[in-house]
Structure formats: structure tokens, C-alpha cells
C-alpha positions as CSV (number, residue, x, y, z in Angstrom):
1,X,-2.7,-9.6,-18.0
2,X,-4.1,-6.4,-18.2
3,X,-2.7,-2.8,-18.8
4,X,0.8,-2.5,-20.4
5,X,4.0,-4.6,-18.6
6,X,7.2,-5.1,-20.6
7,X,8.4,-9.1,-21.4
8,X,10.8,-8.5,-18.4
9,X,8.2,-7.3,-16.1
10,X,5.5,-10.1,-17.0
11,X,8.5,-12.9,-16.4
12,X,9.1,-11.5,-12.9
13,X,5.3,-12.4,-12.2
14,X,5.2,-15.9,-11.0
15,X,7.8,-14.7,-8.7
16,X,5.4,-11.9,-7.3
17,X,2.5,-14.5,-7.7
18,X,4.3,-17.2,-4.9
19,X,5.4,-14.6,-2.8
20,X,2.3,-12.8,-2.7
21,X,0.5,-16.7,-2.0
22,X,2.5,-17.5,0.5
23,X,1.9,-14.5,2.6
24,X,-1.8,-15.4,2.3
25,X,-1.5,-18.7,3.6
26,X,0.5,-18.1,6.0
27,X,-2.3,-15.9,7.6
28,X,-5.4,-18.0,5.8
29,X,-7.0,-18.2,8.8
30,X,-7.6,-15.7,11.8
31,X,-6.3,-15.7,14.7
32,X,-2.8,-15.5,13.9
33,X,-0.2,-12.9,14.4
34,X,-0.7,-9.8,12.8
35,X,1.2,-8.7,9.6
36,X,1.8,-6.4,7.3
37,X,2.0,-6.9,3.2
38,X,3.7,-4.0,1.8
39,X,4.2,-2.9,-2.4
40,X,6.1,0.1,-2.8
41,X,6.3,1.0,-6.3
42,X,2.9,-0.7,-7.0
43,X,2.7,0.0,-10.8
44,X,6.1,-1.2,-11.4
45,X,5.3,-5.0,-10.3
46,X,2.1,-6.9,-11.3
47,X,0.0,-9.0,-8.7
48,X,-2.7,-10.7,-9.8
49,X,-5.7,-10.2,-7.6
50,X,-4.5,-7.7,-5.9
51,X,-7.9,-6.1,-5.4
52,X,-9.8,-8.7,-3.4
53,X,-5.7,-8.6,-0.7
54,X,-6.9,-5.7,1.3
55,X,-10.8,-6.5,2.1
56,X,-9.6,-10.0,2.8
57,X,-6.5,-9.7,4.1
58,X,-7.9,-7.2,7.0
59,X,-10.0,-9.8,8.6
60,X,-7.1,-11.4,9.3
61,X,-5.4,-9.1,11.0
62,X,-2.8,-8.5,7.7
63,X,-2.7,-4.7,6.9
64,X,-2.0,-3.8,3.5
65,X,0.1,-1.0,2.1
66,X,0.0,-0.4,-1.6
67,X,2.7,3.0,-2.7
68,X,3.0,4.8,-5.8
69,X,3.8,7.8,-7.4
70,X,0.2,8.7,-8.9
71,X,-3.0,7.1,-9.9
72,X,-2.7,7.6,-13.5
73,X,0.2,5.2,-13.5
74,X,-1.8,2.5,-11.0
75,X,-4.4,2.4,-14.3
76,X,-1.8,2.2,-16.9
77,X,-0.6,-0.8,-15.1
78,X,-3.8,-2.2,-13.6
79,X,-6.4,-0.9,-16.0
80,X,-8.6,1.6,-15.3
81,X,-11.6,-0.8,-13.3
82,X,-9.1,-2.7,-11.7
83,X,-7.4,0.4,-10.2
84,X,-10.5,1.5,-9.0
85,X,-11.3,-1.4,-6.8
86,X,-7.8,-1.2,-5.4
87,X,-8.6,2.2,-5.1
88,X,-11.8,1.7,-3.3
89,X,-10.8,-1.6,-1.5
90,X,-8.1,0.9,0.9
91,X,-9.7,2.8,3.4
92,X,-7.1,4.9,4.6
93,X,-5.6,7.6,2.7
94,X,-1.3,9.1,3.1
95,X,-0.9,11.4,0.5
96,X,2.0,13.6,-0.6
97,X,2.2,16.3,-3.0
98,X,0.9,14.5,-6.3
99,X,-0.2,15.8,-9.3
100,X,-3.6,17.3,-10.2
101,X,-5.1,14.7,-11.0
102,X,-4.8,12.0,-8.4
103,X,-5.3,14.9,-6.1
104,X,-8.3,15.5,-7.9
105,X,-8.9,11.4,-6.7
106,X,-7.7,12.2,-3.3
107,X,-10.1,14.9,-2.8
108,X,-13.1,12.9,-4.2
109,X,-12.2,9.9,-1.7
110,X,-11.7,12.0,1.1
111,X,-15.4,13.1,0.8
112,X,-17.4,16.4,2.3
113,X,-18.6,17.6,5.3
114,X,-21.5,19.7,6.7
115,X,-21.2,22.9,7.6
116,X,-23.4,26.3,8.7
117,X,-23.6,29.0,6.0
118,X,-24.6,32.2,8.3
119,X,-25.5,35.1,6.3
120,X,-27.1,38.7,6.9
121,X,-29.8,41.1,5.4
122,X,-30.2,44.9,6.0
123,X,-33.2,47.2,5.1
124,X,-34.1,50.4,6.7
125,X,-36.1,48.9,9.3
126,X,-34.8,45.9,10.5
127,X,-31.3,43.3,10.6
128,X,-32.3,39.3,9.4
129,X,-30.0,36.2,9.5
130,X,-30.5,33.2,8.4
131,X,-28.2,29.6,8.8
132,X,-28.3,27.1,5.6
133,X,-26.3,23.9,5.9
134,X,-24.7,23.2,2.9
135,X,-21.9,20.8,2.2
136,X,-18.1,21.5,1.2
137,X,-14.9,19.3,0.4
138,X,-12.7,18.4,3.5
139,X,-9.5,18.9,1.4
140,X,-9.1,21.3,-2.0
141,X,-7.1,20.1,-4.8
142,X,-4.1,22.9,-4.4
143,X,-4.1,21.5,-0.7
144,X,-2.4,18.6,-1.4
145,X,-0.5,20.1,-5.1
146,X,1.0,22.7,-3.0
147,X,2.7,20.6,-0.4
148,X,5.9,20.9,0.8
149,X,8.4,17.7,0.5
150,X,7.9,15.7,3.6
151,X,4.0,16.8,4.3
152,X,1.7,14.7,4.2
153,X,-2.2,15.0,3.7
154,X,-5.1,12.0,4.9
155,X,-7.9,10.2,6.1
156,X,-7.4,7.4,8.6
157,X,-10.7,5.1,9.6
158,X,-12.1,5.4,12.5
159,X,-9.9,7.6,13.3
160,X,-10.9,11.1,15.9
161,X,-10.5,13.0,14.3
162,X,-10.2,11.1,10.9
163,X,-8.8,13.3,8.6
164,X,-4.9,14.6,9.4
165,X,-2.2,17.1,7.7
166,X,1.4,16.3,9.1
167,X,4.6,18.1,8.1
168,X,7.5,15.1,9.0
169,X,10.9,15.7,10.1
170,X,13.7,14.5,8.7
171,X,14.9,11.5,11.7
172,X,19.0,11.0,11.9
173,X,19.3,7.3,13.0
174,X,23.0,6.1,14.6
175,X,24.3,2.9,12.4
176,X,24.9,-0.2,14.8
177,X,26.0,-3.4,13.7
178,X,23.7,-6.0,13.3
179,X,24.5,-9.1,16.4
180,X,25.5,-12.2,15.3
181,X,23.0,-14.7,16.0
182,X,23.4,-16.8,18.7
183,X,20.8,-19.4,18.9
184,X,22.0,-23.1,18.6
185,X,21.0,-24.7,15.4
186,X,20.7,-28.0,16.3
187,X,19.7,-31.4,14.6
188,X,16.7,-33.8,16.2
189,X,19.2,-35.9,18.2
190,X,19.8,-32.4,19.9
191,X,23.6,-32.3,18.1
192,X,24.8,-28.7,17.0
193,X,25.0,-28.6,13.0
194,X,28.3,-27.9,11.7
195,X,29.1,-24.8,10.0
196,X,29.7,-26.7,6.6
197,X,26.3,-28.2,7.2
198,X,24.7,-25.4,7.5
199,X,25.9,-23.6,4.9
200,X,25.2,-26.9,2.6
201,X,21.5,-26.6,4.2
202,X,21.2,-22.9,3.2
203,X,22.9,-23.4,-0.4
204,X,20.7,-26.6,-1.3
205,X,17.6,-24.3,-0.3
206,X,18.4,-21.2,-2.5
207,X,19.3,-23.3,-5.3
208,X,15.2,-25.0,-4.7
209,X,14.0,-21.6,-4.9
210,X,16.1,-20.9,-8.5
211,X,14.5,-23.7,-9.7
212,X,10.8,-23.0,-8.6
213,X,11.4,-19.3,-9.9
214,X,12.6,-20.6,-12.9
215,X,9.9,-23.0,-13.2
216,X,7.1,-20.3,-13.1
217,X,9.1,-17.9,-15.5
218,X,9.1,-20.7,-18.1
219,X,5.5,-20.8,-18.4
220,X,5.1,-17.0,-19.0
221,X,8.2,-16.2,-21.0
222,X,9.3,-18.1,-24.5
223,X,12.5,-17.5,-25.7
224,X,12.9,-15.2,-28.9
């Protein structure tokens, strides 16, 4: 496992490792219901393979969004080549205010653009121009260090136009409590479980998942 995870981080792997599985068989094939698999926090957990998810995932209909703080801390956890394909593998770009050096990334992703450079000569006789086409960067470095909290800066694909710089506002959302469910749970006969069925039902399942998670762990951690 590459870059540098703590024993309590590498344990919580396996866990990371079926979940992450399952959401790509679930949408192995195409054709099926779009998703979305989301890591906030991305240098925090580890995923192993994460690089090949978004190419592979997207012609599938699964988008993939990867947070974090700041590339430096995607390579400490990642290494540095891996990072980069992750890196290279997203197409669209959300950035906040970041430090210099992932904007210094941000800015290199985002790319340049071609542009007219018009400029004008004078001698006692007679006025020149002349037009040059030279190339500049679509975002500067204090662009996106100099942002204010809640403003973002990006490149969507395919978007028009594809680049974007967004101040958000802060949304106020009215709490409501969450309805009961009232779908029937019922048994093949067509009978109605019983509350202490279900409840047996739901407790044998999450004592299977313990013992899977557990399972995996054992493999990758080895007591002191």
C-alpha cells in the first residue's frame, strides 16, 4: 500500500475495498441507472484502484466525485504517480481557495487559450499595427489563492462555455421530519412480517456484515 496510512487507517481498508466493489458491480454493465460514487476526504481513506474508477466508471453512467483539501496531501496518501492519474483520469475541475501549489495544479489543468496581441508603432511619417496570436493561461494562480469562502473556480467538459467562476450563497433549508415508511413488508406467501421478525431480519444482517468486516480486517491487521 503506497504513501503513508497509519495501522488504523490500513485496517479500515477491506471495508473501503467491499464497498467500493460493490458499487462497481452493481453498475458492471451499461445500461443501468445512473449513479454517483462520492469520497469526500479522499486522502484520509485508501481505495485501491482508485485511478482506473473514473475512466471506467463514466461509461457506465457512474459519475465520480473525489474531495480534498489539497493535492499535496492526495500524493502523501496516494503517491506521487498515482495521484497523478487520479489527477488526470477527472475531467472536470471545482476548486476553492487552495494553497499555492495545487493552484499552481489547477492552473496547469485548466490549460491556455489563444488570444490577439494588438500593438502600435509611431514614426514621423506614418502609424503601423500589427496582431500576433500568442497564448495565455485561462486562470492565474492568485485567481483561485485569493478567493473568498464559498467561491468557487472550474472547468466543466463540454461545457459552453467550459470554464466558470461562481460565488455560492449560503442556502437556509426548513428541517422536516423524515415519514415513516409505509410500504408492506411482506413474506412470499404474501403474509405481513411481524415487527419482531423484522427486526430479527435486520439484526441477523448487521451482525453478517461485522463478521465480513471483521473478516477482511483480520487479514491486514495483526495484533501487537
Amino acid at each position: 500500500m503506497p504513501g503513508k496510512f497509519s495501522r488504523s487507517k490500513r485496517c479500515t481498508y477491506p471495508y473501503y475495498w467491499k464497498y467500493y466493489t460493490g458499487v462497481s458491480n452493481a453498475n458492471e454493465s451499461a445500461g443501468k441507472n445512473k449513479s454517483i460514487f462520492m469520497a469526500d476526504e479522499l486522502p484520509t481513506i485508501y481505495i485501491d484502484k482508485l485511478e482506473t474508477l473514473p475512466a471506467e466508471a463514466r461509461k457506465k453512467g457512474v459519475v465520480t466525485y473525489l474531495a480534498l483539501q489539497t493535492f499535496a496531501q492526495l500524493e502523501e496518501a496516494y503517491g506521487k504517480d498515482r495521484a497523478r492519474i487520479i489527477q488526470d483520469n477527472c475531467s472536470n475541475i471545482f476548486c476553492g481557495k487552495t494553497s499555492v501549489d495545487s493552484a499552481e495544479k489547477v492552473v496547469r489543468m485548466m490549460g491556455e487559450y489563444k488570444k490577439d496581441d494588438l500593438s502600435h508603432s509611431y514614426n514621423e511619417s506614418s502609424t503601423s499595427k500589427s496582431v500576433r496570436k500568442q497564448y495565455d493561461k485561462v486562470i492565474r494562480v492568485n485567481d483561485i489563492t485569493g478567493q473568498k469562502p464559498g467561491h468557487f473556480t472550474g472547468m466543466v467538459t463540454g461545457g459552453e462555455p467550459p470554464f466558470f467562476s461562481v460565488q455560492t450563497k449560503e442556502q437556509h433549508f426548513e428541517l422536516k421530519e423524515i415519514p415513516a415508511f409505509n410500504r408492506e413488508l411482506l413474506k412470499k406467501d404474501g403474509l405481513e412480517f411481524s415487527k419482531e421478525e423484522v427486526e430479527a431480519i435486520v439484526n441477523k444482517n448487521y451482525k453478517r456484515i461485522i463478521e465480513e468486516v471483521d473478516s477482511y480486517i483480520s487479514e491486514y491487521c495483526t495484533t501487537a
